[in-house]
Each structure stands twice: as structure tokens, then as C-alpha cells.
C-alpha positions in Angstrom: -3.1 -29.3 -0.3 -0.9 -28.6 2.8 1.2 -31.5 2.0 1.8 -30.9 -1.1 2.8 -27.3 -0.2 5.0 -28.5 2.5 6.9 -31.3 0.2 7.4 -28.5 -2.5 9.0 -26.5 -0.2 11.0 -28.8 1.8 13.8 -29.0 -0.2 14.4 -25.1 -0.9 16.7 -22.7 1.2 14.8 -20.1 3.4 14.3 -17.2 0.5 14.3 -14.8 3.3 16.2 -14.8 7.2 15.1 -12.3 10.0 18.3 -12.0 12.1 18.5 -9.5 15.4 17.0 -6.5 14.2 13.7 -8.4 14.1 10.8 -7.6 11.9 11.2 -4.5 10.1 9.0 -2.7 7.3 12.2 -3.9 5.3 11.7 -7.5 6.0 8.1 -7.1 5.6 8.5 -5.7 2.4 10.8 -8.7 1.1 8.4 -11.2 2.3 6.0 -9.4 0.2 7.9 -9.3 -3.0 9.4 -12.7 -2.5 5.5 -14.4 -1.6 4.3 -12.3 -5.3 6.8 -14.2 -7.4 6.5 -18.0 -5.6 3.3 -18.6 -4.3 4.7 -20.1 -1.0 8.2 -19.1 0.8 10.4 -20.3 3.7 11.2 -17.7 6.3 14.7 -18.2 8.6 14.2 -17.0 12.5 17.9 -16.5 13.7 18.0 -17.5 17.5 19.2 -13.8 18.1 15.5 -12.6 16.5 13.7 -14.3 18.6 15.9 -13.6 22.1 13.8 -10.8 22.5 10.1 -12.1 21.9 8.1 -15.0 21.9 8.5 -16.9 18.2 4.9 -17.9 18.0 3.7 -14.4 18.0 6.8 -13.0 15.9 5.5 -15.3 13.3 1.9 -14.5 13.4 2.6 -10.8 13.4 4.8 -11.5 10.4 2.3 -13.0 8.8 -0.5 -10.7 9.0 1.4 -8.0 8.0 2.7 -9.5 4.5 -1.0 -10.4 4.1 0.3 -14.2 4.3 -1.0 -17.7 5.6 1.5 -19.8 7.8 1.5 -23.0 6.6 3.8 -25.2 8.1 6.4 -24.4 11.4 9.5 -26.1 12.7 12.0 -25.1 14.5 13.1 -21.4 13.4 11.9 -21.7 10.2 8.5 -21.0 8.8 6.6 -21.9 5.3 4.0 -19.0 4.7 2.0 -19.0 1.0 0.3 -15.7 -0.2 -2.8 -14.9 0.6 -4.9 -15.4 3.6 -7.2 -18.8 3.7 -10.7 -18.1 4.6 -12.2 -20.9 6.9 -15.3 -22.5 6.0 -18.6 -21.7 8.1 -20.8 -24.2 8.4 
């Protein structure tokens, strides 16, 4: 299933880019609306975004606070799909 997300999305422009002013309630809010209408999104990190912070933990706190489930990471740009997947006990 994480393939087939990834090649859906591989071909689409970023629907949302976080540039220096990092991750505001705005941004939040946009990665919200955008992750309601298609269930998975690209998200942009400009270098300047991440000058400040560590990207691995920009992205996690981004996800967790649009309620999200990163899928697939390269580079500066990150594939999140709604909803948080629940790992299987066994």
C-alpha cells in the first residue's frame, strides 16, 4: 500500500511549501484542509525552514499536529496521508 501511495504521488507538485517562518498554526491548518480533500499530500521544506531546526523532527512535529502519517521522505520534501496508522500488536 506504501508503494502505491508513493507512485501516486510522485508525479504531483508539493500542494503545500513551509519556507522560513517555519511551522505555523497557518501551515498546520493548510495541511489540514489540503490532507481532507486528497487523501495523501506532498509537503515542500525550503532549506531556509529547516536552518533553524533539525528536519527529522520538523517533520514529525508537523505531522502529529495535522493528525497525519508520514509516508515517504526525501530530500526536503515529505508525502504525509490523513490519518494516523495504528501498528499491529501481536
Amino acid at each position: 500500500m506504501k508503494k502505491e501511495m508513493i507512485a501516486r504521488v510522485h508525479s504531483l507538485a508539493p500542494a503545500v511549501h513551509i519556507g522560513k517562518s517555519g511551522l505555523s498554526q497557518g501551515i498546520v491548518d493548510e495541511v489540514k484542509r489540503k490532507l481532507k480533500k486528497e487523501k495523501v499530500i506532498k509537503v515542500k521544506f525550503l532549506s531556509s525552514a529547516v536552518a533553524s531546526g533539525n528536519k527529522k523532527e520538523l517533520v514529525k512535529e508537523l505531522a502529529e499536529k495535522a493528525g497525519a502519517t508520514v509516508v515517504h521522505a526525501v530530500g526536503f520534501v515529505v508525502t504525509l496521508s490523513r490519518g494516523v496508522r495504528q501498528q499491529k500488536t501481536i
